[in-house]
C-alpha positions as CSV (number, residue, x, y, z in Angstrom):
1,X,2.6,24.6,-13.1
2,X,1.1,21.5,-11.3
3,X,-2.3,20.4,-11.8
4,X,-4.4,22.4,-9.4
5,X,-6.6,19.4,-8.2
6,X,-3.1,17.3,-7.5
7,X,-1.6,19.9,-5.8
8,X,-5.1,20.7,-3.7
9,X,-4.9,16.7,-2.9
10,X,-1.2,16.8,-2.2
11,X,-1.9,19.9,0.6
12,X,-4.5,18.4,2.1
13,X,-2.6,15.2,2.4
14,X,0.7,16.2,3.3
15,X,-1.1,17.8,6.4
16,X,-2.7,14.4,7.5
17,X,-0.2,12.5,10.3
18,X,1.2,9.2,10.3
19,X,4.2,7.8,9.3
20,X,6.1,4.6,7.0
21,X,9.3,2.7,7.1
22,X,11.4,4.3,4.2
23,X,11.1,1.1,2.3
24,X,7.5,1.5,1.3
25,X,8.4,4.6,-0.5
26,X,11.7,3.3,-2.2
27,X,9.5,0.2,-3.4
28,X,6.9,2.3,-4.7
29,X,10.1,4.6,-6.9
30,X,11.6,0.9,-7.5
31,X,8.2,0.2,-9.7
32,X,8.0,3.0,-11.2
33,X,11.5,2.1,-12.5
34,X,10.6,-1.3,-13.6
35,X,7.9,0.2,-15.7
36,X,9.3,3.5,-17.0
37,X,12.7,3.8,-16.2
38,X,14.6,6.1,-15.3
39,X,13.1,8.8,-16.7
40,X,10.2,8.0,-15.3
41,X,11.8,8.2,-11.9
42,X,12.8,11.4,-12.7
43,X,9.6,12.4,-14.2
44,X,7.9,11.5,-10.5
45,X,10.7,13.6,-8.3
46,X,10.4,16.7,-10.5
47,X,6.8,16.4,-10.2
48,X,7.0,15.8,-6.5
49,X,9.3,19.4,-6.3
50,X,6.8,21.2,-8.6
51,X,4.2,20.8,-5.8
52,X,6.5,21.6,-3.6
53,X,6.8,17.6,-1.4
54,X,10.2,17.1,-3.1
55,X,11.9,13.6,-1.9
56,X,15.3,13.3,-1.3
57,X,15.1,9.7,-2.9
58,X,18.9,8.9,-2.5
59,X,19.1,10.0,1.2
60,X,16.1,7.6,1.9
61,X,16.8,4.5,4.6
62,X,14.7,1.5,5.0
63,X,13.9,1.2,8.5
64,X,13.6,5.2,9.3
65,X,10.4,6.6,9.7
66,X,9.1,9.3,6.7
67,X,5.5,10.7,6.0
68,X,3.1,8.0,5.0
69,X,1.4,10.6,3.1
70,X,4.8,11.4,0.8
71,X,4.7,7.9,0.0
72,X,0.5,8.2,-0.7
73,X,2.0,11.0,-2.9
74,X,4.6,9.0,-4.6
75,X,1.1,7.1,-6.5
76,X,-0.9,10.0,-7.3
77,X,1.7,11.5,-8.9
78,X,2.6,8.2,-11.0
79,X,-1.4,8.0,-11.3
80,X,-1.3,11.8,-12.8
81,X,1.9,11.2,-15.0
82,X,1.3,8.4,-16.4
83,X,-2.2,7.5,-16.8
84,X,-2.6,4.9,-14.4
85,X,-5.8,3.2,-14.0
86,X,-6.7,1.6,-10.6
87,X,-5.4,-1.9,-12.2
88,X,-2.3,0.2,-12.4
89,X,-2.2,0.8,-8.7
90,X,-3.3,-2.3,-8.1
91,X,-1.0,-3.9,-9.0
92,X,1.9,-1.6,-7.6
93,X,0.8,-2.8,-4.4
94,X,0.6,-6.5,-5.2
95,X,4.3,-5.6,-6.7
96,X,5.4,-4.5,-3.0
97,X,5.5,-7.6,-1.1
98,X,7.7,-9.1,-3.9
99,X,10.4,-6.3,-3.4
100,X,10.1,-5.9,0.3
101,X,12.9,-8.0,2.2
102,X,11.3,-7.2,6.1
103,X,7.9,-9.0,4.2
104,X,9.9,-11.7,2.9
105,X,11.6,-12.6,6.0
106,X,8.6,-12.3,8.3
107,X,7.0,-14.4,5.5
108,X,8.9,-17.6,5.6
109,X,7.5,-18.2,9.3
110,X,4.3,-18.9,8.7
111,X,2.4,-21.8,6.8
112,X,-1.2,-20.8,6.9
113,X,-3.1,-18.0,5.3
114,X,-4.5,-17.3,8.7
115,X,-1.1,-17.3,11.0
116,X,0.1,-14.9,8.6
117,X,-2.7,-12.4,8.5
118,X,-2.6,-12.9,12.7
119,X,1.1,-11.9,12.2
120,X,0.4,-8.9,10.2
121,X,-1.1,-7.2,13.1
122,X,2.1,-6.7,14.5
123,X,3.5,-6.6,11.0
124,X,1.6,-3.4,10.2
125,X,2.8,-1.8,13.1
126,X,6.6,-2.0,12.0
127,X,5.9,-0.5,9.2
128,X,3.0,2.4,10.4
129,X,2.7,4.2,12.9
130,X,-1.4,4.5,12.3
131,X,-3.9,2.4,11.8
132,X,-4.5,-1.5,12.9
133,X,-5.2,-4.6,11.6
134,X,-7.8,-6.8,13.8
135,X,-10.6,-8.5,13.5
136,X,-9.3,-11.6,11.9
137,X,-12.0,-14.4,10.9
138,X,-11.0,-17.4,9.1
139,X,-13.0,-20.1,7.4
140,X,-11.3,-22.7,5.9
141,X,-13.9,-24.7,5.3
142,X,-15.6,-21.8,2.6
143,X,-12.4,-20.7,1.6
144,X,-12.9,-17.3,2.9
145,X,-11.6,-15.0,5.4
146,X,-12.4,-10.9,6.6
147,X,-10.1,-8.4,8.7
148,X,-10.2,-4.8,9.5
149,X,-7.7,-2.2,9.1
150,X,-9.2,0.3,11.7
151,X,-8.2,4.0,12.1
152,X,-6.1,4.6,8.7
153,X,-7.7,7.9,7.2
154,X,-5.5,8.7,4.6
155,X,-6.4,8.7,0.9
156,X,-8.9,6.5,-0.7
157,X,-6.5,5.0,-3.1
158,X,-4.8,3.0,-0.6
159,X,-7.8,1.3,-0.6
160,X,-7.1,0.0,-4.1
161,X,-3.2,-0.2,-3.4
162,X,-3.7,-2.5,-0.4
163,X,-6.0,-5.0,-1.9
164,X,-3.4,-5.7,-4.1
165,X,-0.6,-5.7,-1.2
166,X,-2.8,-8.0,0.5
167,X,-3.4,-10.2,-2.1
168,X,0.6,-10.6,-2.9
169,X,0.0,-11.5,1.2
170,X,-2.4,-13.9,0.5
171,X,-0.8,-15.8,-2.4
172,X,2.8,-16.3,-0.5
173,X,0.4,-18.7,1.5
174,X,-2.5,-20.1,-1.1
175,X,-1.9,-22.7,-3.2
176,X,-4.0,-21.1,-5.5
177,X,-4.4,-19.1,-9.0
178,X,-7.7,-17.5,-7.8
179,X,-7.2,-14.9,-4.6
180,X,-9.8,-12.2,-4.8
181,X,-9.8,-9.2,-2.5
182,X,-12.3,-7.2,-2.1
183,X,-13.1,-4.1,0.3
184,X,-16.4,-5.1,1.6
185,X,-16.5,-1.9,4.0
186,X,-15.0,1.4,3.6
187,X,-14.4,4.4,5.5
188,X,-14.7,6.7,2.6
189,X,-18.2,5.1,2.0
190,X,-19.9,5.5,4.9
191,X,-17.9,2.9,6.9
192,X,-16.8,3.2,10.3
193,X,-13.3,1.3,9.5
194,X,-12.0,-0.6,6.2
195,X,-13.0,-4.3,5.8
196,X,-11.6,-6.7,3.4
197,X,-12.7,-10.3,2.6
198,X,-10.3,-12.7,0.9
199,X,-11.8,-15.5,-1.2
200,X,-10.2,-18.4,-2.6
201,X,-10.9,-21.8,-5.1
């Protein structure tokens, strides 16, 4: 039997709207893979059919369009399993970048942290089909620089998955050991959209 609170999470998610490219959701199987194996693979997709969301992972194509909340899935269920912290999930999203080729090719474009945060506007809508990224302020004199990601209600821990997404962002650009991101505004704490600063020495 599934752990009542995940499967009371994973019903009340799986009814949300919005969709992702497939390759968000074979990046986030790929880590698992890199840090479990196989069996830990397997571990996730049986888990994923016990609560009744099961993912056809072999039938799943890069550019088609699947539920952004089986992907959401994907990490509470690697959370559950395996114990994950948010460093954990942290990290799988500062993983991402690094396996995703349509980031990697957009990526070699740009030279400067903030033409590629402008180009993630359009970026983010390749990949979702909710949500926006706008907002952008740069200061390169301070080393800092803030962006929204407006109407994306979807599960707090993508808050803690996309600071580390954005950070991978972030460093493909800084010259620098010491990129912090961090969620200054929230929409699960009161905020009216999510805001997140980027800092760097």
């Amino acid at each position: 039997m599934p752990n009542e609170n995940l499967k009371q999470a994973a019903d009340e998610l799986m009814r949300k709207p919005g969709k992702i490219r497939g390759e968000a959701l074979l990046n986030r199987i790929e880590y698992i893979r890199g840090m479990k194996g196989e069996a830990g693979v397997k571990a996730v997709l049986k888990k994923l059919k016990d609560l009744d969301y099961p993912l056809e992972f072999k039938k799943l194509k890069s550019l088609k369009w699947y539920s952004d909340a089986q992907g959401i899935l994907i990490i509470l269920v690697a959370q559950e399993l395996f114990g994950w912290s948010d460093d954990d999930v942290f990290e799988m999203g500062r993983k991402a970048p690094s396996i995703s080729l349509m980031v990697k090719m957009l990526m070699k474009y740009f030279v400067s942290l903030e033409m590629s945060f402008q180009a993630s506007q359009s970026n983010w809508q390749k990949h979702h089909d909710v949500g926006s990224i706008g907002d952008i302020r740069y200061d390169g004199q301070h080393n800092i620089m803030t962006f929204k990601l407006n109407n994306y209600d979807m599960h707090p821990i993508m808050c803690v998955y996309l600071r580390g997404y954005f950070t991978a962002f972030a460093s493909f650009i800084i010259n620098s050991e010491k990129i912090s991101i961090s969620e200054i505004k929230c929409l699960y704490k009161g905020g009216a959209y999510h805001q997140f600063k980027v800092t760097w020495e």
